[in-house]
C-alpha positions as CSV (number, residue, x, y, z in Angstrom):
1,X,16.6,71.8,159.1
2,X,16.7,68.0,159.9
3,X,16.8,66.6,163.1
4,X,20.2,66.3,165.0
5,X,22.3,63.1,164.1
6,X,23.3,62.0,167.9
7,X,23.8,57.6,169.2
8,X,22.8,57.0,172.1
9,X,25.2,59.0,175.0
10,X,27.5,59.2,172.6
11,X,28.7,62.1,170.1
12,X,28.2,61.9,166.6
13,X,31.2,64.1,164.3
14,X,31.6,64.7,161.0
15,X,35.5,65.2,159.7
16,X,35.5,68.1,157.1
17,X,37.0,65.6,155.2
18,X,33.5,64.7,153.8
19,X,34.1,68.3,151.9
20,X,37.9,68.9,151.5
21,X,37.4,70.1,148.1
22,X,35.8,72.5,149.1
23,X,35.5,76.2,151.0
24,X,35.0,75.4,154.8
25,X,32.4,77.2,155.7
26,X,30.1,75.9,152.7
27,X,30.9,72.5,154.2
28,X,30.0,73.2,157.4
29,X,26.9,74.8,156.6
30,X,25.8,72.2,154.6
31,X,26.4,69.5,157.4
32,X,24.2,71.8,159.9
33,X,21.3,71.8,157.2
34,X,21.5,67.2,157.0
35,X,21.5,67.3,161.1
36,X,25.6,67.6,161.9
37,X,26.2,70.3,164.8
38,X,29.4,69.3,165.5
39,X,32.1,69.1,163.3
40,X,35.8,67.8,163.2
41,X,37.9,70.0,161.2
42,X,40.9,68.5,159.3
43,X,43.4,71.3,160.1
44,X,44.9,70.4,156.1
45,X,45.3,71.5,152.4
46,X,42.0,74.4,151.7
47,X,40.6,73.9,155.3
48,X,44.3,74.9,157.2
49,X,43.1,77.1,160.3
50,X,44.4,80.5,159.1
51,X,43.5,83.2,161.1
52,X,40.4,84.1,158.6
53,X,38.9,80.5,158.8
54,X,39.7,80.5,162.8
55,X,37.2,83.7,162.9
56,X,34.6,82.1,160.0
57,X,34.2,78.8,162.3
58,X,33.8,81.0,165.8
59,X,31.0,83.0,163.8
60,X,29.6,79.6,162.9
61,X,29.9,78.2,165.9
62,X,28.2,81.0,167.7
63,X,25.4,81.1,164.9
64,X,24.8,77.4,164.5
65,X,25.3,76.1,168.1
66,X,28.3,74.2,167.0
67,X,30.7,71.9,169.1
68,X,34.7,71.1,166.9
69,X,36.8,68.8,167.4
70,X,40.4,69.3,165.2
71,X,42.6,67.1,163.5
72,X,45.8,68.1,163.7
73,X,47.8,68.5,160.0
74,X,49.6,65.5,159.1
75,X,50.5,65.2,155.6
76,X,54.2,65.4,155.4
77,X,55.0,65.5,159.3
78,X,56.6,63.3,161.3
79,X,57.1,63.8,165.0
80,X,58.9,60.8,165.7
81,X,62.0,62.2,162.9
82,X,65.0,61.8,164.2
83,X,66.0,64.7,162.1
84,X,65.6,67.6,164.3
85,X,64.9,70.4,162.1
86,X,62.6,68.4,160.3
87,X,60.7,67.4,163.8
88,X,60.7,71.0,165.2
89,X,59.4,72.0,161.8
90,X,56.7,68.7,162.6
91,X,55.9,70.1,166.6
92,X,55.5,73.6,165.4
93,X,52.3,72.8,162.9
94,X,51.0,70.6,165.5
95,X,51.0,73.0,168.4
96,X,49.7,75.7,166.0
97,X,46.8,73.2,165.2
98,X,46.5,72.7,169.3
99,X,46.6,76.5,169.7
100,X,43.3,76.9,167.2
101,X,41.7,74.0,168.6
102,X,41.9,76.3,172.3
103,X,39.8,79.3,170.2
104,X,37.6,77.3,169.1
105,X,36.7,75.5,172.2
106,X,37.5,71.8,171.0
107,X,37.6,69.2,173.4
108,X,40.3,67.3,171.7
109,X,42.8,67.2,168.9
110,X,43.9,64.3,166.8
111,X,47.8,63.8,166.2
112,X,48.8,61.0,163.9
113,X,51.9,59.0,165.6
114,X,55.4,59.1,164.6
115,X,56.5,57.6,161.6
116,X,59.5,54.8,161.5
117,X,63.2,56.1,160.4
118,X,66.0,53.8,158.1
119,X,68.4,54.9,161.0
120,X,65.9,52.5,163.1
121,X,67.2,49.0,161.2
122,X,70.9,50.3,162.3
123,X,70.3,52.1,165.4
124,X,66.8,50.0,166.8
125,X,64.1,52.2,169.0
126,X,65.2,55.3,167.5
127,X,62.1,56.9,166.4
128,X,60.1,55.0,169.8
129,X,62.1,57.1,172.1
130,X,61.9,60.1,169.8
131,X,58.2,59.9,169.8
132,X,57.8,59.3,173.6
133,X,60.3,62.3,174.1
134,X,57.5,64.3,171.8
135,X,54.5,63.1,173.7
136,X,55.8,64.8,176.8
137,X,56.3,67.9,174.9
138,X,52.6,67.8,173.3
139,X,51.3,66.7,177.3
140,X,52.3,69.6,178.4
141,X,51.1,72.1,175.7
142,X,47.8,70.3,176.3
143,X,47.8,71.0,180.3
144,X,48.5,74.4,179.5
145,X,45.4,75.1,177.0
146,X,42.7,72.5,178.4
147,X,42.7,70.2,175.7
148,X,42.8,66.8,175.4
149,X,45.1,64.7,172.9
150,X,44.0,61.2,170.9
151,X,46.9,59.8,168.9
152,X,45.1,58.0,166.3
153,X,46.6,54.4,165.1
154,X,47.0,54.1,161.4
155,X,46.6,51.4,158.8
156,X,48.6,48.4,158.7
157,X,50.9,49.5,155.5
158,X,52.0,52.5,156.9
159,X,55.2,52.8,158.9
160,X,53.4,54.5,161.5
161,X,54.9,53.5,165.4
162,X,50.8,52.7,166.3
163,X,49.3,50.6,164.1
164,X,47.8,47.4,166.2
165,X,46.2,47.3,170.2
166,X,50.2,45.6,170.9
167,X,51.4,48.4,169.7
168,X,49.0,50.6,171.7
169,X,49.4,48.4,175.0
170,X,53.1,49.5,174.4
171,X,52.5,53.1,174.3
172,X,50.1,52.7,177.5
173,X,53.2,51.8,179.7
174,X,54.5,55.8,178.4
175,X,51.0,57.6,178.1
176,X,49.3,56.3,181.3
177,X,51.7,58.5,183.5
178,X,50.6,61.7,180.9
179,X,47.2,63.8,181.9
180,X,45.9,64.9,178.5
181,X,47.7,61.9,175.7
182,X,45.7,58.7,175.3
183,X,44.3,56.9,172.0
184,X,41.7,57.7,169.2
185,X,40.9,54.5,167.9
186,X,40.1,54.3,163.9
187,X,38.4,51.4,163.3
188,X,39.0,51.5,159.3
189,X,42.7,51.5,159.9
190,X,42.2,48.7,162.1
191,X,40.1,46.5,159.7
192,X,43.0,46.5,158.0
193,X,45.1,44.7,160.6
194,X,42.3,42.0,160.9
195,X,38.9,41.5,161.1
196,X,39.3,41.0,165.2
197,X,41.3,44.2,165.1
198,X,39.2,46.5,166.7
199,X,37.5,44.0,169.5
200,X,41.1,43.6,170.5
201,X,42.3,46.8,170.3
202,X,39.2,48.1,172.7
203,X,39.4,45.1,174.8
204,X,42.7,45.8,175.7
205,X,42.8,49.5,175.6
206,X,39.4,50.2,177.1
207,X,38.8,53.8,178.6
208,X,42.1,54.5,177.5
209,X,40.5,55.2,174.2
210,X,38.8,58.7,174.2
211,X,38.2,59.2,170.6
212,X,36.7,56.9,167.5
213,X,37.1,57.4,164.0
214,X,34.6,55.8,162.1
215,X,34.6,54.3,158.3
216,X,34.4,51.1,156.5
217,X,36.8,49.5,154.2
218,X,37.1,45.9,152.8
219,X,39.9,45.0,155.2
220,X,43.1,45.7,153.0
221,X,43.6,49.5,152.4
222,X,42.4,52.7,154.0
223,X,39.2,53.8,151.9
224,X,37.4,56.0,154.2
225,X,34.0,54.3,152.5
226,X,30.4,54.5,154.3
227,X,29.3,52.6,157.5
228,X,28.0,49.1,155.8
229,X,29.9,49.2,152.4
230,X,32.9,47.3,153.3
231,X,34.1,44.4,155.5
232,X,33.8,45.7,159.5
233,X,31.7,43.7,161.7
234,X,29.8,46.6,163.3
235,X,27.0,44.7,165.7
236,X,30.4,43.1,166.8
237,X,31.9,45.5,168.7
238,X,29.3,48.3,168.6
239,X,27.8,47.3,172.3
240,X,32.2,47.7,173.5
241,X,31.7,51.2,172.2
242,X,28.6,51.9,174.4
243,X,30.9,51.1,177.0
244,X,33.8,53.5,176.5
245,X,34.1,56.8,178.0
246,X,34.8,59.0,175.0
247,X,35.8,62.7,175.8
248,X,35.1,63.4,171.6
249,X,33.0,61.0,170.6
250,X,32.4,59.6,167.6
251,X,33.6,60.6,164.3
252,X,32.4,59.9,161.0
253,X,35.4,59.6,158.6
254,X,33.8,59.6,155.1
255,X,34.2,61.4,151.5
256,X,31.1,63.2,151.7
257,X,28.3,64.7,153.2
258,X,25.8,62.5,151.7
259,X,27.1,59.2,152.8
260,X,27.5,60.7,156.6
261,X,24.0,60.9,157.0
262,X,23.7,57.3,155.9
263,X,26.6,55.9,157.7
264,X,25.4,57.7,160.9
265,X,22.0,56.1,160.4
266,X,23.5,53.0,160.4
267,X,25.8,53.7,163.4
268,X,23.0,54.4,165.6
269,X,21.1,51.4,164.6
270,X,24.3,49.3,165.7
271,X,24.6,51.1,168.9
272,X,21.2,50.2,170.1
């Protein structure tokens, strides 16, 4: 087995997203044998935390000394709805996905932000107070099962409420009075702001970022490519990210397995 994959005080991840087309447990098994003993699972599509894979990844973890972090499921939610049913339906995934990440001993979940409403253009701050409403709710869930919560910004095409570090100093004046919410920072989705995105966004947000997602992209869409391949000035801010006080560390964000170990080769070489 190759050697552990770790920077310097910080935690190296890998998102099962590298393997999403495939079984879970083949993934993770794989990742162990290039060096990867700790693992964020994308609670999604074939790796959904069912009750079967919750008991495969305990029996993994036990076997392969493995730390998880999860990512909550996303595709199709939106906790900021101001459609109710459709938002209870939204909370109810996300809490399941906060309840698995409690069995399997994660640190932290991931939650992707609300998403903007048409009934915002007529009826402005809808979908803000909505979300800040559902932050509280998710706060408290996390008290109660030791957890911590990083809601991640997303790219600048989305609608998503968190996008920039403006729109994150906003949400500070809500989450700083919360125990367990504060930021994951994903620096793709912020090369896609601009290329001074992501100095700005953890020059302003600091130690209020507890979580990193980490990929490269050539500064217009989200592309999830390797460390190196696209546009983001890494010796720019890697010596900020040294700095931060990360309760889950780093996460590599990538298509596959292969172009982890690379991109986390190249990670460390930035970090030092």
């Amino acid at each position: 087995m190759r050697g552990d994959l770790q920077g310097e005080n910080l935690d190296i991840y890998l998102s099962s997203l590298a393997g999403i087309l495939r079984p879970l447990t083949s993934f993770i098994v794989e990742a162990t044998k290039r060096g990867f003993k700790k693992i964020e699972v994308v609670d999604e599509w074939g790796h959904a935390l069912n009750v079967k894979r919750l008991n495969e990844l305990i029996s993994l973890k036990l076997s392969y000394s493995l730390d998880y972090l999860v990512h909550a499921p996303f595709d199709g939610l939106n906790i900021a709805t101001p459609q109710r049913s459709l938002r209870k339906a939204s909370l109810k995934l996300v809490k399941k996905s906060m309840h698995a990440a409690h069995e399997l001993e994660a640190k932290l979940i991931v939650v992707h932000p609300g998403f903007r409403s048409p009934l915002d253009y007529v009826k402005p701050e809808t979908t803000w107070g909505v979300f800040l409403e559902v932050l509280k709710l998710l706060d408290k869930e996390a008290n109660d099962l030791d957890i911590h919560v990083g809601v991640e910004n997303m790219p600048l095409d989305s609608h998503a409420l968190l996008r920039t570090h403006k729109d994150a100093l906003r949400l500070l004046g809500f989450i700083s009075s919360l125990n367990r919410v504060r930021l994951t920072l994903d620096l793709g989705h912020s090369n896609t702001v601009s290329a001074d995105e992501v100095k700005e966004f953890i020059s302003a947000l600091g130690n209020n970022i507890i979580h990193v997602h980490v990929h490269d992209n050539n500064g217009k869409i989200d592309e999830h490519l390797p460390v190196g391949s696209g546009t983001v000035n890494w010796e720019g801010f890697a010596g900020l990210l040294s700095g931060l006080q990360l309760v889950g560390g780093l996460t590599l964000e990538v298509m596959s397995v292969a172009s982890a170990r690379d991109s986390a080769a190249r990670l460390i070489e930035a970090l030092r």
